[in-house]
Wavefront OBJ file of the C-alpha trace (Angstrom):
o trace
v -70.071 31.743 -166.081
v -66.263 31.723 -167.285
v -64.030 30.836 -163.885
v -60.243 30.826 -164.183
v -57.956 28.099 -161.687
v -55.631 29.559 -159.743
v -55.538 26.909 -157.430
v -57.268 23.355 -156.273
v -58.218 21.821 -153.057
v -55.514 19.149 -151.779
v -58.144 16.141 -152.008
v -58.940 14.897 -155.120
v -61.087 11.633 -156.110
v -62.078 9.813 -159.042
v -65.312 7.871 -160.390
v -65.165 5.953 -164.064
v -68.284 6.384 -166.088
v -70.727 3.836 -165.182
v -71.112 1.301 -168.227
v -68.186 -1.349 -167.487
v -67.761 -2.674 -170.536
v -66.900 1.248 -172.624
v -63.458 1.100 -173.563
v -63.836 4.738 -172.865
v -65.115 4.446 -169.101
v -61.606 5.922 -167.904
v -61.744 8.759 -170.432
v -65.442 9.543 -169.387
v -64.899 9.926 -165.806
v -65.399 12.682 -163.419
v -62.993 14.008 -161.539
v -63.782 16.003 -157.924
v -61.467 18.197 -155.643
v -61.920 19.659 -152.417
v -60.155 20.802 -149.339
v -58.215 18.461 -146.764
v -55.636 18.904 -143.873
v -52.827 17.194 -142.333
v -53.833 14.955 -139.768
v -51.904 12.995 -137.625
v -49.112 13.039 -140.682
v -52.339 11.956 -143.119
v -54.509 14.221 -145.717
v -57.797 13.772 -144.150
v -61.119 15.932 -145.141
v -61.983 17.565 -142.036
v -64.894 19.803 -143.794
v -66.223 22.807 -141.627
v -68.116 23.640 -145.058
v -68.482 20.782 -147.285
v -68.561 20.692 -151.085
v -66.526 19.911 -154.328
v -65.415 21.444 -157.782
v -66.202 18.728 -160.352
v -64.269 18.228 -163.765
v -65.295 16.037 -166.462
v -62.657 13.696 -168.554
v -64.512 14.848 -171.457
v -64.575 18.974 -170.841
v -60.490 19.295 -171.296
v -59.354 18.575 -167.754
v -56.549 16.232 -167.678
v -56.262 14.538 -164.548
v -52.768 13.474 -165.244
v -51.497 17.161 -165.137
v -53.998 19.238 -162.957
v -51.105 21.888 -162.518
v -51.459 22.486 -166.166
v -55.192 23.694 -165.710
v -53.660 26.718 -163.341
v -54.301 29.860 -164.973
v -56.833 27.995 -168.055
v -60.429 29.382 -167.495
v -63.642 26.978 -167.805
v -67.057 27.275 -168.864
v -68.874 26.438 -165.385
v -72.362 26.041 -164.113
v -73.518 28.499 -161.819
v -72.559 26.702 -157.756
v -75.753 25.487 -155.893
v -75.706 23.772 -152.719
v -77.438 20.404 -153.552
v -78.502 17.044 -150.235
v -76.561 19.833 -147.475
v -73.188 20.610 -149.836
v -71.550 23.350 -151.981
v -70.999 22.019 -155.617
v -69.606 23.233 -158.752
v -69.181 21.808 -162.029
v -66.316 22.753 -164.221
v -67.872 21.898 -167.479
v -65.474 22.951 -170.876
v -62.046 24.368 -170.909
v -62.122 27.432 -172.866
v -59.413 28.789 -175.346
v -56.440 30.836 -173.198
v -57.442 34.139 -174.080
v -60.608 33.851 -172.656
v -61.494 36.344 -169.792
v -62.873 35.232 -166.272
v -65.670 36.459 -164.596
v -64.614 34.901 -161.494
v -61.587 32.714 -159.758
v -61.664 30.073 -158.177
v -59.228 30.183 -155.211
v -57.070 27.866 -152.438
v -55.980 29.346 -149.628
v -54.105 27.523 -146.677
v -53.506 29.194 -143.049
v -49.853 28.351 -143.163
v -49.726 30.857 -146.254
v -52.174 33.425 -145.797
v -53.172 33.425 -142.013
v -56.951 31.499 -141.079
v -60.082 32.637 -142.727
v -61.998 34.422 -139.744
v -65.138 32.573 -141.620
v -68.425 33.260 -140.244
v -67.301 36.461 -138.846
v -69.074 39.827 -139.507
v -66.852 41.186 -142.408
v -64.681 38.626 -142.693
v -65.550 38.683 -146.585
v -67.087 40.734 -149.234
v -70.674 39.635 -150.629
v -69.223 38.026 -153.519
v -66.936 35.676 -152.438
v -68.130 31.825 -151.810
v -66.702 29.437 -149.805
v -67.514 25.569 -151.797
v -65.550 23.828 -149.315
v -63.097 24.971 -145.583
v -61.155 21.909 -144.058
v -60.116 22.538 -140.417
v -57.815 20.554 -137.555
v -56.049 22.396 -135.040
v -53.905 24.926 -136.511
v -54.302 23.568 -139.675
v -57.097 25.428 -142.408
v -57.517 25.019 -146.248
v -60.599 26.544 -148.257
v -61.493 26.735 -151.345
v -63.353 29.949 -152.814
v -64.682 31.511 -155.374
v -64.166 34.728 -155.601
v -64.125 37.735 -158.070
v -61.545 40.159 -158.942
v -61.210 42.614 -156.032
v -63.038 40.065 -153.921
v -61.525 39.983 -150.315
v -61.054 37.960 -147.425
v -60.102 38.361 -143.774
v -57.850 36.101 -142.224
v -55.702 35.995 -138.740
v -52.485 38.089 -140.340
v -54.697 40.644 -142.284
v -56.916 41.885 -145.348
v -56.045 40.170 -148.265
v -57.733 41.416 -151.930
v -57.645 39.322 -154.980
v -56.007 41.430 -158.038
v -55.426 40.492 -161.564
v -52.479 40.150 -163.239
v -52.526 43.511 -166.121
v -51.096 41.209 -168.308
v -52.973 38.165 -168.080
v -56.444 38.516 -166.859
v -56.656 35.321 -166.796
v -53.978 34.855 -163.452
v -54.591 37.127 -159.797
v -53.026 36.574 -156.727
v -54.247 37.507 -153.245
v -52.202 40.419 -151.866
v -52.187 41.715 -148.379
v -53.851 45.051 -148.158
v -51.971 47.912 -146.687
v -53.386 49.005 -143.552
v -54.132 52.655 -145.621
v -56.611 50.857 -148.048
v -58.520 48.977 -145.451
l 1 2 3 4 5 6 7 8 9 10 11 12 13 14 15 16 17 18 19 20 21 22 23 24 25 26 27 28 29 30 31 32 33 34 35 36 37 38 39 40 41 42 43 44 45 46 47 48 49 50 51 52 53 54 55 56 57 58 59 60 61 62 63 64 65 66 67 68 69 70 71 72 73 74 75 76 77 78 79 80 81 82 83 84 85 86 87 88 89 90 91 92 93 94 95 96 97 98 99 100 101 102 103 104 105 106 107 108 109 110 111 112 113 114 115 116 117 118 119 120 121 122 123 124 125 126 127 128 129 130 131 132 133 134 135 136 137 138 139 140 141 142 143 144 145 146 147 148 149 150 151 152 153 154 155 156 157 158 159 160 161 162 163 164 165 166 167 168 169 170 171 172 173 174 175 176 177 178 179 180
């Protein structure tokens, strides 16, 4: 499965490759985002779903520059939920004119509204949620979703579309009331 980044989770965490002594433990590591929220003036995981994306040093992923990876597609294993949470491993980066066969998405309610998760409709089949953060007002999920995918939040309808130009890139657009 090919999955393009358009976005990441706002926690992110770190663990070296096991063996102390390789001069390449750093280099080897594996690096895991998911969702958080402000709390209290902190980023805190509040998980109402719980799960991860996971990059390795080794697969092209450079954790010193994670914006660069928006928009570069990865070979990925298919998601699985594994001891009660949603995982995903993000295994090689692929060349740039690869073509996705799915997205993986952040969405935050002060952007797009909240995710009426759990709600009858509130998505089609194929999108999946790997992790949803929630405090108060505050909401962040991260999905995976294909193109034309769609979710339902408080402000509307929104549909994932491709870019014509670079398959590679979509961006969740409201839906007009007349395509709903």
């Amino acid at each position: 499965m090919r999955v393009s980044i358009l976005g990441f989770g706002s926690v992110w965490r770190r663990r070296p490759g096991k063996d102390p002594g390789d001069p390449k433990r750093f280099a080897r590591a594996a690096y895991y985002n998911t969702t958080g929220v402000a709390v209290n003036g902190k980023l805190r995981t509040r998980p109402r779903i719980v799960g991860h994306v996971r990059f390795n040093g080794v697969g092209g992923f450079n954790p010193n520059c994670p914006a660069r990876m928006i928009g570069r597609t990865f070979e990925c294993e298919e998601p699985c939920v594994w001891e009660g949470q949603n995982k995903m491993l993000l295994k090689t980066l692929l060349p740039r004119g690869v073509k996705p066969d799915q997205y993986l998405v952040a969405v935050r309610a002060r952007e797009v509204g909240r995710l009426m998760v759990g709600l009858p409709g509130w998505s089609s089949d194929d999108v999946w949620v790997i992790a949803l953060s929630e405090w108060r007002e505050e909401q962040e999920g991260l999905l995976l979703m294909v193109a034309h995918g769609w979710v339902r939040t408080s402000i509307g309808k929104y549909t994932l579309r491709p870019v014509a130009s670079e398959p590679r890139r979509a961006r969740l657009e409201l839906t007009l009331a007349e395509e709903i």
